[in-house]
Residue, then its C-alpha position, 0 to 999 in steps of 0.5 A: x505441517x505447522x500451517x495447519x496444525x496452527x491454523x486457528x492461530x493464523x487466522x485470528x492473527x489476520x483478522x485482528x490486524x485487518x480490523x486494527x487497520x480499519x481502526x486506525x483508518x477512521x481514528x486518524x483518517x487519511x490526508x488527501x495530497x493535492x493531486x486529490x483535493x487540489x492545491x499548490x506544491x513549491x519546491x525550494x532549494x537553499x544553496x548555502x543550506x536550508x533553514x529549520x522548518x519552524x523558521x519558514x513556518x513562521x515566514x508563511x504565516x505571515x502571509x495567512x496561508x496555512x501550508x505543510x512543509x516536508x524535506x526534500x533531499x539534502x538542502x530542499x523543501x517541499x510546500x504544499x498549500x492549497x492552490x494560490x493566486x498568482x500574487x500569492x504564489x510570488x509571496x510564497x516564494x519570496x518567503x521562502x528566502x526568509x527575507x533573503x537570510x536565506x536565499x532559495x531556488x524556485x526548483x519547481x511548482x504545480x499548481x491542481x484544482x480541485x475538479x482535477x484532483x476529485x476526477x483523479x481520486x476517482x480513478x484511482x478508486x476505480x483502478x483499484x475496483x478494476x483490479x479486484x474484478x479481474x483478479x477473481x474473474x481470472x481465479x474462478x477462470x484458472x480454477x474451473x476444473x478444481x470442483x472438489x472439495x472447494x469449488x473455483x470461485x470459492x478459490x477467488x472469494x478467498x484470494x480477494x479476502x486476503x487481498x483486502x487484508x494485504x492493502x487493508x494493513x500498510x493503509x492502517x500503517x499510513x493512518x498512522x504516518x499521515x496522523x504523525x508525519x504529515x504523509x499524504x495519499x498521493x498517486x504513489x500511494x495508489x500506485x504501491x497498493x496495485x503493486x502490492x494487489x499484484x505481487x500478491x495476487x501471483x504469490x496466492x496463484x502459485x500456492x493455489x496452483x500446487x494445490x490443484x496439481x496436487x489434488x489432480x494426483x488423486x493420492x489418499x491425503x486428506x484436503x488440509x493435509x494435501x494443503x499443508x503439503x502444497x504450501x510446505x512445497x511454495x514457502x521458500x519460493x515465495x519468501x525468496x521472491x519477496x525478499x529479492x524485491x524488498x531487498x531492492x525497496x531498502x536502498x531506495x528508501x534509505x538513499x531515495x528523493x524524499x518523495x519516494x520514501x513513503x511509497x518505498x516504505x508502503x510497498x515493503x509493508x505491503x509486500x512482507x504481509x503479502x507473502x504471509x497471507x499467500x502461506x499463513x492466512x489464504x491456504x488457512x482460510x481455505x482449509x476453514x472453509x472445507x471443513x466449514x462445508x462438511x459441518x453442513 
């Protein structure tokens, strides 16, 4: 099969993106929002029609309060600061009727101290960590039996590298949306990437589970020809799946609230890299390994 016939192919190409993404990371970081450094979060409506950003930028600066200021719905804003006073909080919202021009409707405002938000980020990294854990506890689990040529807990080594790299990569897409959108980290964000941990998880379980199936049948095929068979075996499947998921993910991108979009977006990314490491970069990887162990 072409999967492993091109295998160096493969493995290079995911290698390059995992470390394109680590580039991208610390190059242009990531933009904490405020459920993770605390701050303040006003959410206007203008009735009649909402004025240009640059107009309210400038109302706000006014006031010495430095604020990120991002569309929401049809006639709507979003402004996060850092968190304000009372007295500052009742400026902001005066001045976002840019001196009654244009009238606004307080629609809602939240208000995170830091403690909060550092205790939050916290957890969201400990989630993630929880995650990971139990997923190659479960593989080395489900694949106790599979001892030749690949030993199980190699089968969860492996799935927890192409994990990283299915994460690794819509993060770097992040870098570069936060450094020219604006786009914050917030618990959408950390819930697509344990969405993502999931989804692929499952497609990489069902890829390694025809393996076995097939190592069990004790036919004269060899270990990467067995893999390639497998793999050849689950493709459709996997790509049918995805595709039925992101099929879903697009309207609510296109037509969602404003602050949806990003996770809609990341999700996506996550989701199509997700199915190309189950069949181009795990069972690649795996089959790397195996001739690996007989060079020994």
């Amino acid at each position: 099969m072409f999967i492993v016939k091109y295998k160096k192919i493969f493995l290079s190409l995911s290698i390059i993106l995992m470390v394109a993404s680590i580039v991208l990371i610390f190059v242009f970081g990531l933009k904490l929002g405020i459920e993770f450094k605390g701050g303040a979060l006003l959410e206007v409506e203008y009735p009649s029609g909402r004025p240009e950003i640059s107009i309210l930028e400038d109302g706000i600066k006014k006031l010495n309060i430095s604020a990120l200021i991002q569309p929401a719905g049809e006639n709507g804003y979003l402004i996060k600061t850092r968190d304000l006073s009372e007295t500052e909080r009742e400026m902001l919202s005066k001045s976002a009727s840019v001196d009654g021009k244009y009238p606004a409707e307080e629609k809602g405002f939240t208000s995170i101290g830091p403690t909060v938000g550092r205790d939050l980020a916290r957890k969201a990294i400990l989630s993630i960590i929880f995650v990971i854990t139990a997923i190659i506890l479960f593989i080395t689990y489900a694949f106790r039996k599979v001892s030749r040529p690949v030993q199980s807990w190699k089968y969860g080594v492996i799935t927890i590298i192409t994990l990283l790299h299915d994460i690794l990569i819509p993060t770097g897409i992040f870098a570069l949306l936060s450094r020219y959108t604006g786009a914050e980290v917030d618990t959408l964000f950390v819930l697509a990437l344990l969405t993502i941990l999931g989804l692929s998880v499952h497609d990489k379980i069902v890829v390694f589970d025809r393996i076995r199936e097939n190592l069990h049948e004790g036919d004269r095929m060899s270990f990467s020809e067995t893999v390639g068979r497998s793999t050849r075996e689950t493709i459709v499947r996997s790509i049918n799946i995805t595709l039925t998921t992101v099929f879903v993910l697009i309207p609510l991108y296109l037509f969602g609230p404003e602050t949806t979009r990003n996770f809609a977006l990341i999700l996506s990314i996550g989701l199509f890299f997700g199915v190309y490491s189950s069949l181009f970069f795990a069972s690649p990887l795996l089959i790397w390994v195996e001739e690996w162990q007989n060079k020994k």
